[in-house]
N, C-alpha and C positions, 0 to 999 in steps of 0.2 A: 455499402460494405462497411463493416465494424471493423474500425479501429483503436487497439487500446498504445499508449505510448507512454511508457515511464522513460523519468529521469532525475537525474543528481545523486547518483552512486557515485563512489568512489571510495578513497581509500583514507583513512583518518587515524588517528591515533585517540587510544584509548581514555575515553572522559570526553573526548570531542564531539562534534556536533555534525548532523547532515539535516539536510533536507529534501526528500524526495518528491517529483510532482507525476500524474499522472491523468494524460490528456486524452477523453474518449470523443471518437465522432461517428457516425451513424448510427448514434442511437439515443433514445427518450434519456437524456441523462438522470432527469427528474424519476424517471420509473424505475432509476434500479438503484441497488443496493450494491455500495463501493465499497471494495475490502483490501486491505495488503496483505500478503502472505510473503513468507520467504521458506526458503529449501535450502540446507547448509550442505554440504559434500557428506552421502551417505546417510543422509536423513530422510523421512518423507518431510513433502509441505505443509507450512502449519501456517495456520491464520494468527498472524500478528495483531488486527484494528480493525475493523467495519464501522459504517457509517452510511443510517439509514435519510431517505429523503427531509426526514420528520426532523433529523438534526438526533437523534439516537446513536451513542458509538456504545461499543467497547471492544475490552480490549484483554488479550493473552497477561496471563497474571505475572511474567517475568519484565512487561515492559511497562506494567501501569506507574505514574508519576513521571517514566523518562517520556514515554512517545505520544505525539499528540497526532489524531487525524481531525483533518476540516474536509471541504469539499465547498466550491465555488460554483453552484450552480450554473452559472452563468456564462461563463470558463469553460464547464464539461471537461472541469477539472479535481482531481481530489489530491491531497496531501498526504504527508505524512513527517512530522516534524519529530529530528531524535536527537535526545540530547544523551549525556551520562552515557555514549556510548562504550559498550563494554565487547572484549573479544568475541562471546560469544554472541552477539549479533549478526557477526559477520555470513553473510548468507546472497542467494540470490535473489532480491525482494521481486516481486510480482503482484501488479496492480489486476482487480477482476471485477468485473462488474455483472454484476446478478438480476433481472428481472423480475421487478417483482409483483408485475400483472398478467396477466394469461397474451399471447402465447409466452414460453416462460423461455428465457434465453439466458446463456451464460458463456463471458466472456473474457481473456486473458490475455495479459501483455507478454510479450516479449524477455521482460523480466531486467532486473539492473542491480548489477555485484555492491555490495556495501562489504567493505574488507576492513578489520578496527584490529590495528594491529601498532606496537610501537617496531 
């Protein structure tokens, strides 16, 4: 059974700092392709970072310079480190994980509020 599991949302004030981790198991972590999204109230989901096996990211053009993503092979874990937090990040980030050899599978967490507000 695939499990994906974010964490370390919460609630910050603006310019400050989070860190989000997310923890996948029953599955080849090495074979897929790890991404953050988030969905602010009213908005669709937008891909914020990806981060391919090879060590490949990018990244949505309103977060490059603040948001770093890594990924922990080892772990079957990936990140997402945000600094320069600004209001409008505030969203419900969501960790997914994409397969990227045949059969093709794709998979999504739970999701975890990051709120940047003074």
């Amino acid at each position: 059974q695939v499990q994906i599991v974010e964490s370390g949302g919460g609630l910050v004030q603006p310019g400050g700092s989070l860190r989000l981790s997310c923890q996948a198991s029953g599955i080849l972590f090495s074979e897929n392709r790890m991404g953050w999204y988030r969905q602010a109230p009213e908005k669709e989901r937008e891909l914020v970072a990806q981060i391919f096996s090879s060590g490949f990211t990018n990244y949505r053009e309103s977060v490059k310079g603040r948001f770093t993503i890594s990924r922990d092979d080892a772990k079957n874990t990936v990140y997402l480190q945000m600094n320069s937090l600004k209001p409008e990040d505030t969203a419900v980030y969501y960790c997914n994980a994409w397969r990227t050899v045949y059969p093709p599978g794709n998979y999504w967490g739970q999701g975890t509020q990051v709120t940047v507000s003074s």
